[in-house]
C-alpha positions as CSV (number, residue, x, y, z in Angstrom):
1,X,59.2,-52.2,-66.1
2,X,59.8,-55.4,-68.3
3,X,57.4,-56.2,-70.8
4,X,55.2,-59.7,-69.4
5,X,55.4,-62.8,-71.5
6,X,52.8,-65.0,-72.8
7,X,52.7,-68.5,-72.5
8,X,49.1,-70.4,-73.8
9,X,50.1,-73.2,-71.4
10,X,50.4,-71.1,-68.6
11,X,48.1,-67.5,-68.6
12,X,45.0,-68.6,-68.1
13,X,43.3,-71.0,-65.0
14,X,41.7,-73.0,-67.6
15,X,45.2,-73.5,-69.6
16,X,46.7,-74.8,-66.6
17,X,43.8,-77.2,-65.5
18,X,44.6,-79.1,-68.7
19,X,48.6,-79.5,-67.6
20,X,49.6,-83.1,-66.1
21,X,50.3,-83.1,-62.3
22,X,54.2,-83.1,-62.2
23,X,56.9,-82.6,-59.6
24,X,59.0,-80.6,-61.9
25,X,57.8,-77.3,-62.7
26,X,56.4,-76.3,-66.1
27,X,58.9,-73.5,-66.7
28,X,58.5,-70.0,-68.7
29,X,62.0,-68.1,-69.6
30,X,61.6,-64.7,-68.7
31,X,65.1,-62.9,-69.7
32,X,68.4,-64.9,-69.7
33,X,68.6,-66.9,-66.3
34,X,65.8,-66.1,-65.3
35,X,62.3,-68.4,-65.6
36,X,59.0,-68.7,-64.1
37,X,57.5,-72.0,-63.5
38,X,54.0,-73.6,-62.2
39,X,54.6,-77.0,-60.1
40,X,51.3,-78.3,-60.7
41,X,50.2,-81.1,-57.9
42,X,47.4,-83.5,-57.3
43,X,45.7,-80.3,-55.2
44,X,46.9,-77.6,-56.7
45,X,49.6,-75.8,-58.1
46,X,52.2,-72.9,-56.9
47,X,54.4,-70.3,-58.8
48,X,57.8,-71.0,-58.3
49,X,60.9,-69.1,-59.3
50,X,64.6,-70.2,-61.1
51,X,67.4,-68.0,-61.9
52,X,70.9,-69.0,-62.7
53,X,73.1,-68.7,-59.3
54,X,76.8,-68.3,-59.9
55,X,77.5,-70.0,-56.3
56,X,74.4,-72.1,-56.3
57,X,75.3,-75.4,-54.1
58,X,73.2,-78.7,-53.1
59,X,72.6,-79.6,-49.7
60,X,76.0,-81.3,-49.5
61,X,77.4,-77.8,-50.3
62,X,79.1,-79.4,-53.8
63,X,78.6,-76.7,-56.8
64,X,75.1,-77.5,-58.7
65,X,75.7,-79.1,-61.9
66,X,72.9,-76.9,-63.6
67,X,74.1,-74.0,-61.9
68,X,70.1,-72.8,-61.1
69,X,68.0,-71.8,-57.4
70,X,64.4,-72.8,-57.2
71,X,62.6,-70.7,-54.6
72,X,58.7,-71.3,-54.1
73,X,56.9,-67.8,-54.5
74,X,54.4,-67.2,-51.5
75,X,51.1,-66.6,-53.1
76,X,48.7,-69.2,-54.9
77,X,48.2,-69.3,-58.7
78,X,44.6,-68.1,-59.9
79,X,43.3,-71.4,-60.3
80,X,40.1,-71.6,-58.1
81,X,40.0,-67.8,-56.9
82,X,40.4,-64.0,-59.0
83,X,43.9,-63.0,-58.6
84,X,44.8,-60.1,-56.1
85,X,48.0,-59.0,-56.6
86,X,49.3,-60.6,-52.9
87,X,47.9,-64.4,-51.7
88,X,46.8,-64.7,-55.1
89,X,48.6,-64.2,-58.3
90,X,48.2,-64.2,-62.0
91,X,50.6,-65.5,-64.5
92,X,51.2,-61.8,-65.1
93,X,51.7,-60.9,-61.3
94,X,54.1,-64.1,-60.5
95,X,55.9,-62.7,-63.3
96,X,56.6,-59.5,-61.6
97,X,57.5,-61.2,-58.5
98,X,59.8,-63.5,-59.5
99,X,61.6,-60.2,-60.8
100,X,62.0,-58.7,-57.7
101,X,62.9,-62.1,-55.8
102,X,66.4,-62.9,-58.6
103,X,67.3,-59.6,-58.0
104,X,66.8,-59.7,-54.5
105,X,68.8,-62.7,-54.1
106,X,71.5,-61.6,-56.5
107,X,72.6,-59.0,-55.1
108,X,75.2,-60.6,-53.0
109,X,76.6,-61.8,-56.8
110,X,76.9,-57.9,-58.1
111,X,80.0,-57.0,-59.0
112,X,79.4,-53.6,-58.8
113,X,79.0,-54.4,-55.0
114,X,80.7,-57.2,-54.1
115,X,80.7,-56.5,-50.0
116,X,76.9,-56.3,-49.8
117,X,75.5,-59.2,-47.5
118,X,72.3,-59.3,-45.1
119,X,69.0,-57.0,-46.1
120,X,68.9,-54.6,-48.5
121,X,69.1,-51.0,-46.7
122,X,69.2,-47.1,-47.2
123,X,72.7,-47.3,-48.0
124,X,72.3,-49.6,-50.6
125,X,69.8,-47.5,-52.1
126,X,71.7,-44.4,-52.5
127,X,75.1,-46.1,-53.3
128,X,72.6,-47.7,-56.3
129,X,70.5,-44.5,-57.5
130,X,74.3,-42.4,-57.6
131,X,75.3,-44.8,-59.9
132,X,72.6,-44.5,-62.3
133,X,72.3,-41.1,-61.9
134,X,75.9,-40.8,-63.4
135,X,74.6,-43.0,-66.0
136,X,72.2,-41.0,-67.1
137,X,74.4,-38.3,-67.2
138,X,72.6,-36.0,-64.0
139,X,73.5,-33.0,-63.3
140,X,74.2,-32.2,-59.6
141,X,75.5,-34.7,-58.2
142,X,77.5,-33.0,-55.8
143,X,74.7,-31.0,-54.1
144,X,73.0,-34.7,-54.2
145,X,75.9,-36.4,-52.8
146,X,75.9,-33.3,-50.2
147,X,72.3,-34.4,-49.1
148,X,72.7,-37.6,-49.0
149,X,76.2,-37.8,-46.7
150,X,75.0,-34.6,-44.6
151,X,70.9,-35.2,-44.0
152,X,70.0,-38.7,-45.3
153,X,73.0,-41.6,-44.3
154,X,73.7,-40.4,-40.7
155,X,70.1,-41.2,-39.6
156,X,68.9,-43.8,-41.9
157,X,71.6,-45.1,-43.9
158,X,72.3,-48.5,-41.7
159,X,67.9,-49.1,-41.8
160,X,66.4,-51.5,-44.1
161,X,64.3,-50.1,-46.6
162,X,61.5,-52.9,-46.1
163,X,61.2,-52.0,-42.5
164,X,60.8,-47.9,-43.4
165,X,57.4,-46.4,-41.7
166,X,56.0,-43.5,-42.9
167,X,55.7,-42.2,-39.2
168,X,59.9,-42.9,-38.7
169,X,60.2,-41.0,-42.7
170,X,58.0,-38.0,-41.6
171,X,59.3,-37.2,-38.1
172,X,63.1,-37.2,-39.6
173,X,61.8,-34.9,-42.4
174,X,60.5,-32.1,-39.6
175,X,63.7,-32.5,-38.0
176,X,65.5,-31.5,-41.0
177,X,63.2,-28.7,-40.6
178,X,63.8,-27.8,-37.3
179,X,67.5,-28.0,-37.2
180,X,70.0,-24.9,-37.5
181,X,71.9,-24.3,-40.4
182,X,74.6,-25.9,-40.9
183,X,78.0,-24.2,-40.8
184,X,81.1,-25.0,-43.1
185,X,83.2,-27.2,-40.4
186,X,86.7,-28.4,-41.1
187,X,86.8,-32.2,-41.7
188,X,87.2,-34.5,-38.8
189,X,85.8,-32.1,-36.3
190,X,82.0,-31.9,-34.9
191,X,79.9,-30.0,-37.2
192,X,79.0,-26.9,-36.1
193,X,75.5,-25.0,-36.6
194,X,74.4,-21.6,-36.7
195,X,73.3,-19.9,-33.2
196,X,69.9,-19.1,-33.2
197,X,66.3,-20.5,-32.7
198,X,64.9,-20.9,-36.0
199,X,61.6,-20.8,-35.1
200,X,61.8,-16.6,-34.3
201,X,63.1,-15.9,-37.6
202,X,60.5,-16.8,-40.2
203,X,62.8,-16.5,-43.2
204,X,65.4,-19.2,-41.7
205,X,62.5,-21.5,-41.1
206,X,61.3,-21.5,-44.4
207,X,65.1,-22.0,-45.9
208,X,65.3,-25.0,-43.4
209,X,61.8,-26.2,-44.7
210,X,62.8,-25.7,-48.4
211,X,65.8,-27.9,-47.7
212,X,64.2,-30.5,-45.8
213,X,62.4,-30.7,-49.4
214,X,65.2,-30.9,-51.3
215,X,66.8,-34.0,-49.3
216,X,63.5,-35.6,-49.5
217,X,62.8,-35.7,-52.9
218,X,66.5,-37.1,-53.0
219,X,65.7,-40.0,-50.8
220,X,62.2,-40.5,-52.3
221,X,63.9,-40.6,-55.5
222,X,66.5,-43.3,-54.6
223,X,63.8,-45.3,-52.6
224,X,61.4,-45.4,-55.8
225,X,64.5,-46.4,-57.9
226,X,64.9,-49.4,-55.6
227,X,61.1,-50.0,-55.7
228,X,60.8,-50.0,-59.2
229,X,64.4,-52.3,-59.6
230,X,62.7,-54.9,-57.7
231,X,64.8,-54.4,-54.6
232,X,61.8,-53.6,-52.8
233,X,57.8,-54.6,-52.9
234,X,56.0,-52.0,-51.3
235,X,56.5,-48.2,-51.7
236,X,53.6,-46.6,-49.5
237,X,55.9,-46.0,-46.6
238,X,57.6,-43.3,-48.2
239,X,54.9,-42.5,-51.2
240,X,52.9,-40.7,-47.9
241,X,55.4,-38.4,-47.1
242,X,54.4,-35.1,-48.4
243,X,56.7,-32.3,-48.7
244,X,56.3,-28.4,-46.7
245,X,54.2,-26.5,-48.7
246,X,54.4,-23.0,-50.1
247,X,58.6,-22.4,-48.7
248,X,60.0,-22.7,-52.5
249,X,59.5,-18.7,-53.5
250,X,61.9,-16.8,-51.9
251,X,62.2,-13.2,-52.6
252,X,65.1,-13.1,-55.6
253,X,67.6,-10.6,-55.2
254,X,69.3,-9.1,-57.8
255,X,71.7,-5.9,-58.0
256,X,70.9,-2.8,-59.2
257,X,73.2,-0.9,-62.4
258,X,74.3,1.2,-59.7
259,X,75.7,-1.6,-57.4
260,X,76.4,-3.7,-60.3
261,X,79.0,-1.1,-61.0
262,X,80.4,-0.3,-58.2
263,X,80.6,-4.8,-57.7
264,X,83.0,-5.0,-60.6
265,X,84.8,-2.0,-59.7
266,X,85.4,-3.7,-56.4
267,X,86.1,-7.3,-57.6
268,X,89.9,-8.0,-58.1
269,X,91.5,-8.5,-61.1
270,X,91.1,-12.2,-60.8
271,X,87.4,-12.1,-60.2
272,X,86.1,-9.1,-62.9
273,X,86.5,-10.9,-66.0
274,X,84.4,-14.0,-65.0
275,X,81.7,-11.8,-62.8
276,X,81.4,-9.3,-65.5
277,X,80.4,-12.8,-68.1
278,X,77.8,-13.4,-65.6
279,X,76.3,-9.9,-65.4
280,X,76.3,-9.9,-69.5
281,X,75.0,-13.4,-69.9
282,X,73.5,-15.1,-67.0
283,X,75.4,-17.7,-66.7
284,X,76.5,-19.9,-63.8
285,X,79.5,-19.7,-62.2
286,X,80.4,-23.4,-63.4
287,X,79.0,-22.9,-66.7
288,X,81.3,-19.8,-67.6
289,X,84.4,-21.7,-65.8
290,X,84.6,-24.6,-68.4
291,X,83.5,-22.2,-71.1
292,X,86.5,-22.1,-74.2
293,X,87.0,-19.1,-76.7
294,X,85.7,-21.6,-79.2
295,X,82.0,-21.8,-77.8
296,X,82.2,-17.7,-78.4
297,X,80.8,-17.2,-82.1
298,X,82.2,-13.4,-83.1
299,X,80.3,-13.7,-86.3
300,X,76.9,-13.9,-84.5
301,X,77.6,-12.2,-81.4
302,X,76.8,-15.6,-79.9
303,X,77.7,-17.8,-77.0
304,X,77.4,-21.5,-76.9
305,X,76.8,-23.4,-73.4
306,X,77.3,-26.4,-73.2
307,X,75.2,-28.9,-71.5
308,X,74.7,-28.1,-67.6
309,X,72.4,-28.2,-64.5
310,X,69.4,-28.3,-67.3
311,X,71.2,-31.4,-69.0
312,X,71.0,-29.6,-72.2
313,X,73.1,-26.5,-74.6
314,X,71.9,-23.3,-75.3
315,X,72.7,-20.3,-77.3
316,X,72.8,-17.0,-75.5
317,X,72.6,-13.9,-77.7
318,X,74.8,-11.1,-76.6
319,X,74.2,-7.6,-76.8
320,X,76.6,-4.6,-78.2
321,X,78.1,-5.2,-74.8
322,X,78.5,-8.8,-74.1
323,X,79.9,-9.1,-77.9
324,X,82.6,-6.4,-77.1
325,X,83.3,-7.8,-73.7
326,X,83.9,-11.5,-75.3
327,X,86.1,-10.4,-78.3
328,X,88.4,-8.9,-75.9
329,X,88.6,-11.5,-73.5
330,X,89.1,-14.0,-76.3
331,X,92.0,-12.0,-78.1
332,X,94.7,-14.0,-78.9
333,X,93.7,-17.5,-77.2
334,X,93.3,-20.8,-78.6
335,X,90.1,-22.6,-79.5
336,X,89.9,-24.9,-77.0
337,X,91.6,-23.1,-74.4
338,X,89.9,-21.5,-71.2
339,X,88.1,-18.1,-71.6
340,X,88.0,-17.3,-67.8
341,X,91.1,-18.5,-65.3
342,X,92.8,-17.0,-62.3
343,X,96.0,-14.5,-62.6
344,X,98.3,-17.4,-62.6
345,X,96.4,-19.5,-65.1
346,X,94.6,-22.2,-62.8
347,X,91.1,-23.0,-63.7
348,X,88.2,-21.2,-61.5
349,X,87.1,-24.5,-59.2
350,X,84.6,-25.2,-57.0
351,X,84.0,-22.3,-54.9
352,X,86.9,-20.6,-56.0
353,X,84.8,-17.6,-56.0
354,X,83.1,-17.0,-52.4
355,X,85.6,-16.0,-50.6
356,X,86.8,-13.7,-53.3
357,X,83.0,-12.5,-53.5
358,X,82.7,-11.8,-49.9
359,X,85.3,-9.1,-50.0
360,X,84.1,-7.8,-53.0
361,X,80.5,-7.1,-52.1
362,X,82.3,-5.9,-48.3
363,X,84.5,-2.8,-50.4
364,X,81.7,-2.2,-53.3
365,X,79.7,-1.7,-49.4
366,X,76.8,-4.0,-50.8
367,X,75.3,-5.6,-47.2
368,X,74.3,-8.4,-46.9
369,X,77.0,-9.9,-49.2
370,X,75.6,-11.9,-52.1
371,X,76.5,-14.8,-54.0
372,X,77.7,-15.2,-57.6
373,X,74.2,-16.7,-58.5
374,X,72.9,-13.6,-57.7
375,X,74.5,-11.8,-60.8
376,X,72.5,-14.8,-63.0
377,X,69.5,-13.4,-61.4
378,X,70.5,-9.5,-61.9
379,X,70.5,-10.7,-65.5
380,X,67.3,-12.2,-65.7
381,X,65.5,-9.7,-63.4
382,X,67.1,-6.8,-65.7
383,X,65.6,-8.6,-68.8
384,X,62.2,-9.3,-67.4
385,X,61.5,-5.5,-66.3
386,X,62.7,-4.2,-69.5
387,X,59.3,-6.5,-71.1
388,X,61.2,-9.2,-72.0
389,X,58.5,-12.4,-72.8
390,X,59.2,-15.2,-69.9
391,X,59.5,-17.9,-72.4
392,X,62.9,-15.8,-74.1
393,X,64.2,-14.8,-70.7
394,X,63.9,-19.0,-70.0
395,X,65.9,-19.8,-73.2
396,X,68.5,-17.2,-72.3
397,X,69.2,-18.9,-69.0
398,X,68.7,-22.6,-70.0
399,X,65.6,-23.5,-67.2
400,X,63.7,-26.6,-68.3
401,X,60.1,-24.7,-68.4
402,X,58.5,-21.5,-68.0
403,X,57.5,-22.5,-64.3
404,X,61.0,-21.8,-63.0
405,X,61.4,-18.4,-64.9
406,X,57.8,-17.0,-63.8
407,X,58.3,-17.9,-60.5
408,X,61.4,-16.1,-60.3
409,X,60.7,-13.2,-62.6
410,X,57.5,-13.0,-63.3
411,X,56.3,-10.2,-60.6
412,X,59.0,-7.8,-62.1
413,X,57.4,-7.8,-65.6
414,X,54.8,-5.0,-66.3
415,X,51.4,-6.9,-66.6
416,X,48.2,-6.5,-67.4
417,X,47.2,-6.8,-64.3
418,X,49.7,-4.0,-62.8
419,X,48.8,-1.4,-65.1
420,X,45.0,-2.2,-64.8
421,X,45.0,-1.7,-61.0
422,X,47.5,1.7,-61.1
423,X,45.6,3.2,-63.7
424,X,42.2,2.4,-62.3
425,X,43.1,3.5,-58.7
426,X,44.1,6.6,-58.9
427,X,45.5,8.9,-56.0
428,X,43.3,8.7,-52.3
429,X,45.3,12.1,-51.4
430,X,46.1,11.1,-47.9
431,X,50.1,11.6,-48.2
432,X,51.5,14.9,-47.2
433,X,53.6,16.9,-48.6
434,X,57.4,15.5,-48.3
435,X,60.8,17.6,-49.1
436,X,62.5,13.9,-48.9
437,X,63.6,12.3,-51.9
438,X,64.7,8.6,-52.1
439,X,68.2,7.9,-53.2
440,X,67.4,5.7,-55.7
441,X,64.5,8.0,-57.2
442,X,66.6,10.9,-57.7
443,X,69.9,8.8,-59.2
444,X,67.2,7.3,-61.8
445,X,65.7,10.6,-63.0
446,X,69.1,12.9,-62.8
């Protein structure tokens, strides 16, 4: 938020009892174009507002000569009551105001948006997050962009924001909830939805609450940037809103060496190199298909990432293994040039690898079929029952904090906890006897 100005003439009550009455306004500059002013009149005064209109025209409709638009802001000055923030302002508060008002009123004049005309709406806040989101450099955007075209414009885009309830915000958020998944659909045609009540499968309805979540704190996000550019005064319709609790910790699954193997055996030779990398580093898929034999560093057995979903690079440190693995896939290529690409040298694209996946995981006989993320999370899970601290596992997969890796990997640690309770309970007896070994019990200790 701006910084306020001072003016001795013009912060205090007292200050502006001494002023002369005067029809023209005694103005204040606040940033180029813009200024504050107090009209001050034989009964009292009012905040007004100026800022430099590029189509600004007199009543005859000729071009002003100055070029500036006077608006009177509702509210009184300070003068004979404490100021409240609405039907009476401050110097400080009328300075705030008379923010949001110019850029309010010059929105019609932004060049970024030349078409906008009437109230400022959902749409207008989305188009105007996006674009400083790309700014910033954000990661995501086209998950967000998903959100926004799938969940978010369809039911509120054409509604102005100043006319949001939090009653109209919260009954579209439970229908996100309630809704089946959506299906991939062919463009131009009706999208099509999963068969199926959610409600008798308590998994699915706490995916479809975890989601509603996720587009929500996409449209909060791009409401509060319009409430904080001044495109908006009041905030609490959406600020209410809360979010589904306790549907963000699903159960993570992860391959064991035994499927792993069997996974790459199955993949073809297009898919093996790059879903080999991800077993041996962690990586994401997008992460390891923009990767170049330069960010590989043989004398260190190291492997730079550049900056990603996390917004920021990390150094992964290979094992025996992943060094090998990168040496030979790097034999012979350029610097700059792609580690990973398909047989006929394209570049691995967005979701390139699915369908490849799907009949991967359908010959290695893994059921349900699983995603590429899931060999980031084989990696992680691998590292965090072998002891690995939380913190290191973090840095080897670039999360922000230690909140995401414990909530992922945490219960697959040994802990003090675990031990203390299997060594302290001991055996109740009550099993019989069993000539029935479990697979996976007799592959581990053969």
């Amino acid at each position: 938020m701006p910084r306020a100005v001072r003016d001795t003439k013009l912060d205090s009550s007292s200050a502006r009892r001494k002023l002369p009455v005067s029809g023209k306004p005694y103005y204040r500059s606040l940033e180029p174009g813009l200024h504050l002013g107090y009209r001050k009149g034989k009964k009292g005064g009012r905040w007004v507002v100026r800022w430099y209109d590029t189509e600004a025209k007199n009543k005859k409709g000729e071009r002003k000569s100055d070029g500036y638009t006077v608006e009177t802001i509702d509210g009184h000055p300070d003068d004979f009551e404490d100021a409240n923030g609405e039907t009476v302002l401050s110097f400080t508060q009328a300075q705030e105001i008379a923010r949001r008002i110019a850029r309010i009123r010059r929105r019609g004049q932004d060049e970024e948006h030349p078409d906008r005309t009437g109230p400022y709406k959902v749409k207008d806040a989305v188009d105007d997050y996006k674009l400083d989101f790309v700014r910033r450099g954000g990661r995501g955007l086209r998950s967000m962009e998903y959100a926004i075209d799938s969940h978010i414009l369809p039911e509120l885009g054409s509604r102005e924001v100043a006319k949001l309830t939090r009653r109209q915000l919260r009954n579209w958020h439970n229908r996100l909830a309630e809704s089946p998944a959506r299906l991939r659909t062919a463009k131009g045609k009706d999208q099509q939805f999963r068969e199926g009540d959610v409600e008798e499968d308590a998994e699915a309805k706490r995916k479809r609450r975890s989601t509603a979540n996720r587009v929500l704190t996409v449209l909060k996000a791009a409401l509060n940037y319009a409430f904080n550019e001044g495109m908006v005064s009041d905030n609490s319709a959406w600020a209410g809103v809360k979010p589904f609790r306790n549907v963000d910790a699903p159960k993570i699954r992860y391959l064991t060496e035994e499927e792993s193997l069997r996974l790459i055996n199955a993949c073809d030779s297009d898919l093996r190199q790059i879903a080999t990398a991800a077993l041996l580093t962690g990586c994401r898929y997008a992460e390891l298909a923009r990767m170049t034999t330069g960010d590989f560093d043989a004398e260190s057995n190291t492997l730079h990432v550049a900056p990603s979903k996390s917004g920021k690079t990390r150094t992964i440190y290979l094992t025996d293994e992943g060094a090998n693995f990168f040496s030979n896939v790097t034999a012979g290529k350029k610097s700059e040039g792609l580690i990973f690409t398909k047989g006929d040298g394209a570049k691995w694209g967005h979701a390139h690898q699915t369908r490849p996946m799907v009949e991967a995981c359908s010959a290695a006989s893994i059921n349900p079929a699983i995603g590429f993320h899931v060999l980031r999370h084989t990696y992680g899970s691998r590292l965090a029952m072998r002891g690995v601290p939380m913190a290191v596992i973090g840095e080897q997969l670039g999360h922000a904090d230690t909140r995401m890796t414990e909530k992922h990997y945490a219960h697959l640690g040994p802990s003090y906890v675990s031990k203390t309770v299997r060594d302290a309970f001991g055996e109740l007896g009550i099993l019989e006897d069993s000539n029935v070994t479990p697979i996976r019990k007799r592959e581990k200790s053969a």
